[in-house]
C-alpha positions as CSV (number, residue, x, y, z in Angstrom):
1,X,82.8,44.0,36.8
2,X,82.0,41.2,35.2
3,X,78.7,39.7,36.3
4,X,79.2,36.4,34.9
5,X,82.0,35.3,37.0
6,X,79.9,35.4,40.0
7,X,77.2,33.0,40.1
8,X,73.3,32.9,41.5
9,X,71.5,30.3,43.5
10,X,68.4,29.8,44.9
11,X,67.2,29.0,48.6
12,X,63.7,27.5,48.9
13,X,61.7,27.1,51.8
14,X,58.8,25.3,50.4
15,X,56.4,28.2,51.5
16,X,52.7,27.1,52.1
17,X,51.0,30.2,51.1
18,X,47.5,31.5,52.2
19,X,45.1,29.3,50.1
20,X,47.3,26.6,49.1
21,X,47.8,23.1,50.4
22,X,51.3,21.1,51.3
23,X,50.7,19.2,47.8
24,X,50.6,22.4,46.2
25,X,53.2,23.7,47.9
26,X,55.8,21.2,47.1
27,X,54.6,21.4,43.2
28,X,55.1,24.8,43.4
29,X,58.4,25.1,44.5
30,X,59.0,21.8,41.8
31,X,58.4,24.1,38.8
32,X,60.8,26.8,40.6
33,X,63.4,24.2,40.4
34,X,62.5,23.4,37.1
35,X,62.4,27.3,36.1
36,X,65.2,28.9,37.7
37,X,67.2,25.5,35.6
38,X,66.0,27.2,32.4
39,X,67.3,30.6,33.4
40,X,70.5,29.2,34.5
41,X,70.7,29.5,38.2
42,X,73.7,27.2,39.4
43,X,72.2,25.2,42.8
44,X,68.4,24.8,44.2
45,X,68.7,23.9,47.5
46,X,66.0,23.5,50.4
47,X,66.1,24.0,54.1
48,X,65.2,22.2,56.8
49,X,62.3,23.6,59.4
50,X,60.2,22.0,61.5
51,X,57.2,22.6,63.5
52,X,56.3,25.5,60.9
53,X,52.4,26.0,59.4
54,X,54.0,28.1,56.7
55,X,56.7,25.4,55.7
56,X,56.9,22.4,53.7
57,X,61.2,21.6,53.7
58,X,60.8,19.1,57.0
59,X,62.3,15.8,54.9
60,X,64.6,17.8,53.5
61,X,66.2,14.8,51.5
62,X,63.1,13.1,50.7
63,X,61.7,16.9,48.7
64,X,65.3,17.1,47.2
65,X,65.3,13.7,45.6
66,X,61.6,14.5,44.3
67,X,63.1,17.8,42.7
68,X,65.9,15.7,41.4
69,X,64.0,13.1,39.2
70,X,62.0,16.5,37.8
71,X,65.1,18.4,37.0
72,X,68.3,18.2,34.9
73,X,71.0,19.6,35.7
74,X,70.9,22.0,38.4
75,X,72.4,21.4,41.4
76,X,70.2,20.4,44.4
77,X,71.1,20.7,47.7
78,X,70.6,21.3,51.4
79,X,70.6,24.9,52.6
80,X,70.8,23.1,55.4
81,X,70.3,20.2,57.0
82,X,70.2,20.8,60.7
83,X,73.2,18.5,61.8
84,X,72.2,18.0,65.6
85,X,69.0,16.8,64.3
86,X,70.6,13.7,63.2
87,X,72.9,10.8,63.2
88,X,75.9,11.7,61.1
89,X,75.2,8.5,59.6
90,X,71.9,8.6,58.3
91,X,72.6,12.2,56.3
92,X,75.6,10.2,55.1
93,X,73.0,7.5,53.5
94,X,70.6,10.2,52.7
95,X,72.9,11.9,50.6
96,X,74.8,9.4,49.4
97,X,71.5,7.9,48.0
98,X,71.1,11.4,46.5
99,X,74.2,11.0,44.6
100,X,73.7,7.8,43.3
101,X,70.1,8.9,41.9
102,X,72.0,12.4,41.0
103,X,75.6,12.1,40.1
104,X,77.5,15.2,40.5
105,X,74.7,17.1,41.0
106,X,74.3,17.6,45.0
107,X,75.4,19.3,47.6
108,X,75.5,19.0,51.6
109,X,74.7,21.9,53.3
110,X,74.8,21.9,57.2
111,X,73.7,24.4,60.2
112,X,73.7,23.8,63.9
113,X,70.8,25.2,64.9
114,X,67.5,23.3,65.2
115,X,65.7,24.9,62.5
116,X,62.2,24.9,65.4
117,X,61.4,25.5,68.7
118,X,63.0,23.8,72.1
119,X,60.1,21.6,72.3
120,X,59.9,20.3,68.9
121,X,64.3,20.1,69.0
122,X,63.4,17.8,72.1
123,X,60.9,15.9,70.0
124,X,63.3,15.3,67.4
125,X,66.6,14.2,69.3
126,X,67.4,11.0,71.1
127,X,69.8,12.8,72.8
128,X,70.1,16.8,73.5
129,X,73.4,16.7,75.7
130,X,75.6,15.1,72.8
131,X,75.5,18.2,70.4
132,X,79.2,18.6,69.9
133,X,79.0,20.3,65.8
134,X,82.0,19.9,65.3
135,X,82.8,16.1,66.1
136,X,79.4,15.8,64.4
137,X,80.6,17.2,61.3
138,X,83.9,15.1,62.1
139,X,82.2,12.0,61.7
140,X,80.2,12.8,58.8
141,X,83.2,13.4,56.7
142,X,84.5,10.6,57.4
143,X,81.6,8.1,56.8
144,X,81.6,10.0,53.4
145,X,85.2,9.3,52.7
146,X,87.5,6.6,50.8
147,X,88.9,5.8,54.4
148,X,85.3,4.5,55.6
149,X,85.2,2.1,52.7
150,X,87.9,0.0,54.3
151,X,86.6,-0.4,58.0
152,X,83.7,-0.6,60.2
153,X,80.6,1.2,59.7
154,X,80.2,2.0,56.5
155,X,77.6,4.3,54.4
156,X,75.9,2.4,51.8
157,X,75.6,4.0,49.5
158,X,77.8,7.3,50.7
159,X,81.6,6.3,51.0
160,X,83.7,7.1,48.6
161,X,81.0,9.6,47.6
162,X,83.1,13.2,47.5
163,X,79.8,15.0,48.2
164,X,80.7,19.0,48.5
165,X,80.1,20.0,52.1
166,X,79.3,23.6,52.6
167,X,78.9,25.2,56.3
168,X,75.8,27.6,56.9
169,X,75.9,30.5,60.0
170,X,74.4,33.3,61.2
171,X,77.4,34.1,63.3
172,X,80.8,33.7,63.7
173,X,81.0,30.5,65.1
174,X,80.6,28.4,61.9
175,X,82.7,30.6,59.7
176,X,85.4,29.9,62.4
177,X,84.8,26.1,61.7
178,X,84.5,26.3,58.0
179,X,87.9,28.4,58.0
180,X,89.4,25.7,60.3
181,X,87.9,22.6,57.9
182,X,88.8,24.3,54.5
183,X,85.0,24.2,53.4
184,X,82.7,26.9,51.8
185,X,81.1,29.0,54.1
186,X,77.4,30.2,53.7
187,X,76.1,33.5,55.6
188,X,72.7,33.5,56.2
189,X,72.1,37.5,55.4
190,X,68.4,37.0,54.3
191,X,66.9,36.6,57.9
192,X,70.7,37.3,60.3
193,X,72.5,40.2,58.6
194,X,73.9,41.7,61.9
195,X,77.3,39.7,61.7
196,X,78.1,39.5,58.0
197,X,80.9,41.7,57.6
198,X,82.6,40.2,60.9
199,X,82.1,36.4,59.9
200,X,83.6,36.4,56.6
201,X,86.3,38.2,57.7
202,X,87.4,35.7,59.9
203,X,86.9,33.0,57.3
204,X,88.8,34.6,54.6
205,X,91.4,35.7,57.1
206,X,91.8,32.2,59.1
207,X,90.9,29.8,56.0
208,X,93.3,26.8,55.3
209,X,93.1,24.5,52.6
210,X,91.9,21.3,52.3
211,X,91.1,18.3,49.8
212,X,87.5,19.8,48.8
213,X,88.8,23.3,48.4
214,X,91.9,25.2,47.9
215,X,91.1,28.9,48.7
216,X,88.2,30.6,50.5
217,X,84.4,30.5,48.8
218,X,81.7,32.7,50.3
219,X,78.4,32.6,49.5
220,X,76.1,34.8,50.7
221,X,72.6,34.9,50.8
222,X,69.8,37.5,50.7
223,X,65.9,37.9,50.0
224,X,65.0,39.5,46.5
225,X,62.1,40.5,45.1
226,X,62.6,41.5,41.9
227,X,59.0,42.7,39.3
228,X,58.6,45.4,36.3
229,X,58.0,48.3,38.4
230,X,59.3,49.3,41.7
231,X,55.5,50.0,43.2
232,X,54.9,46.3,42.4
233,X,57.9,44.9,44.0
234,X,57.7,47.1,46.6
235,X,53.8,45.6,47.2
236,X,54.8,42.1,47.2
237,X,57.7,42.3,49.3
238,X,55.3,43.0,52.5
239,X,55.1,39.4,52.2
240,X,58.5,39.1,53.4
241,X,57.8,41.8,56.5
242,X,54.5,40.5,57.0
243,X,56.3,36.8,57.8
244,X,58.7,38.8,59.7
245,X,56.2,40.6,61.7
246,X,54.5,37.4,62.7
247,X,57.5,35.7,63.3
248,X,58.4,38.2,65.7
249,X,55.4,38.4,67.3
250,X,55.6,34.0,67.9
251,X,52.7,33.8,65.1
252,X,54.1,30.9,62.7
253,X,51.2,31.1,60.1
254,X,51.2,30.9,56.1
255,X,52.9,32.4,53.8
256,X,50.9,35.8,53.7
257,X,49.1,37.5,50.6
258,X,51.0,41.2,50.1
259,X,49.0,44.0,51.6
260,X,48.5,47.5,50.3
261,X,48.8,49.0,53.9
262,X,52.1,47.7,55.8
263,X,51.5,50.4,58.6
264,X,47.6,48.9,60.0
265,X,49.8,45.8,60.8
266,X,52.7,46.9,62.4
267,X,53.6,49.4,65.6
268,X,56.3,51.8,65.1
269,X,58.8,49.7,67.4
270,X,58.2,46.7,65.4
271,X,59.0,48.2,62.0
272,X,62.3,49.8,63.3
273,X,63.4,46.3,64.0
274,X,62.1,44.9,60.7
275,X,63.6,47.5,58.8
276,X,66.9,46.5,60.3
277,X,66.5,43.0,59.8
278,X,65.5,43.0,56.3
279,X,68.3,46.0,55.4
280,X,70.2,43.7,52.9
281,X,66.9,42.6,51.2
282,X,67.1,43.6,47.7
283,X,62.9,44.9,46.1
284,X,62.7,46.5,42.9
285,X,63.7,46.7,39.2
286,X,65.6,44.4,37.2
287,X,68.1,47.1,37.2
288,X,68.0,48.2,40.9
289,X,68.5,44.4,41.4
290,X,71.4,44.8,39.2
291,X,73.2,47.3,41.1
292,X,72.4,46.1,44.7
293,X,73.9,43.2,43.7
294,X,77.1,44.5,42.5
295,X,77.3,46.5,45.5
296,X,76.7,43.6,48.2
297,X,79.7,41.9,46.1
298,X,81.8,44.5,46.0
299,X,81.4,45.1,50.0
300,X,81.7,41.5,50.9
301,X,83.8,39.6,48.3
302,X,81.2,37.0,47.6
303,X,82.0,34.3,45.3
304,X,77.9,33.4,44.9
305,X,75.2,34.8,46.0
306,X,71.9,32.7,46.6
307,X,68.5,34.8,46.3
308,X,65.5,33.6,48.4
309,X,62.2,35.1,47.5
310,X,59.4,35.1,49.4
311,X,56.8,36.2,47.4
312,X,52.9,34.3,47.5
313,X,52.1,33.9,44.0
314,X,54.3,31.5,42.5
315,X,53.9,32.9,39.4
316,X,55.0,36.2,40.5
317,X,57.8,34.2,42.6
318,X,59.5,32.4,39.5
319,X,59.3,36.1,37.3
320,X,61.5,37.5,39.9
321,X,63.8,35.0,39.1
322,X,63.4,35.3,35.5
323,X,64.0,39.2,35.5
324,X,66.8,38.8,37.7
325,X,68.8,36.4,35.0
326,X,67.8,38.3,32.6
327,X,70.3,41.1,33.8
328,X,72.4,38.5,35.7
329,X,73.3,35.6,34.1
């Protein structure tokens, strides 16, 4: 196989960890960017939450064009931007604006969920009964188009704009869409593995072209945690089922310090169902990472895989992503 043909990304969260502030935070996850450019990753995008302690990615667009004046040339991007959240319009703007500060450089990705809770979805929408995705997608494609340029409301700056839409899901239901649309298709493995195998399936299988792309592009994405050893990987991945744990339990707190003893924290029930949602998460060696990889591309026919870490110390964070390109890319 070779490796080079299939591309890695990163997904960012803008994690506030224990002991560091939302300044911090967003510097942190600024060198990232700047890091994972050096080693060659292809996109660095961010995703939009809400309502989360632990999270600093609530203006998306506002973080990404701060990442964008510190960066180069990677690719930035939304991974996503919660479409029922907004007017179809505005994102147009936003990201049109993004593309006129970085040309070629960003990309549009959209869910349909909220990204928060029903109270703070409530707090964020005008209007909670007109939620129809795909209309909303609709209309955003078109206020990004040529065709807007000619008539009635208009995108300034965004017409004309040919910014790469991708669809996100952790089901079928946007992979059906994406298919439909003839857009890339993004499964969300690292928190909603259950459906993986089914979704891009059906996109592969019910995928027509379109002007943006000609034949089916997967990407899918997963948690890594990638150090020297396997002990030490193994240690700071109970970050990741430590955020789990809590999440689970409706506790949305910071970004946890790794513990030496997973099993005071958790009851047996709640492990079994950790376990089964983190199954695709990747911890160890640079070459365990390596073939994990291989084997998650060769079961799903991803065309790019994009590797979130959640790991507290950034400097631990960005040498998982160094080790990984260093057997990657």
């Amino acid at each position: 196989m070779n490796n080079n043909k299939i591309p890695l990304s990163v997904l960012d969260l803008i994690p506030i960890g224990e002991g560091f502030n939302i300044t911090q935070a967003i510097e942190n996850s600024t060198r990232l960017a700047q890091r994972v450019e050096e080693f060659g990753f292809t996109r660095y995008w961010v995703a939009e939450h809400h309502n989360f302690p632990g999270i600093a990615s609530a203006a998306t667009s506002v973080v990404l064009s701060y990442i964008g004046a510190k960066t180069q040339k990677i690719r930035i991007g939304s991974g996503g931007i919660m479409l029922p959240n907004h007017s179809p319009l505005v994102i147009a703007e936003q990201f049109g604006t993004l593309e006129s500060l970085y040309p070629n450089r960003v990309d549009l990705g959209l869910g349909r969920a909220p990204g928060t809770d029903r109270q703070t979805m409530m707090a964020l929408r005008r209007d909670t009964n007109n939620e129809d995705f795909p209309l909303m997608l609709q209309y955003l494609q078109y206020y990004l188009s040529d065709e807007a340029g000619k008539k009635g409301i208009k995108a300034i700056p965004g017409y004309g704009l040919d910014i790469p839409i991708w669809l996100l899901g952790s089901s079928t239901f946007s992979a059906q869409l994406a298919a439909q649309k003839g857009l890339p298709f993004v499964f969300a493995s690292h928190f909603a593995p259950d459906l993986m195998d089914d979704a891009i399936r059906i996109y592969q299988e019910n995928f027509k072209p379109s002007s943006q792309l000609k034949e089916p592009y997967v990407m899918v994405c997963i948690n890594i945690v990638c150090a020297n050893t396997n002990e030490e990987a193994q240690y700071l991945a109970t970050t990741e089922l430590q955020k789990f744990l809590y999440l689970q339990r409706g506790d949305q707190g910071l970004l946890p310090k790794p513990t030496e003893d997973m099993n005071s924290l958790w009851e047996e029930w709640e492990e079994h169902g950790i376990r089964h949602k983190t199954r695709e998460s990747i911890w160890g060696t640079p070459e365990v990472v390596k073939e994990r990889l291989e084997s998650l591309i060769e079961r799903t026919g991803a065309d790019e895989i994009m590797v979130n870490s959640m790991i507290h110390d950034p400097d631990k964070r960005i040498k998982s992503y160094e080790l990984i390109s260093k057997v990657w890319l």
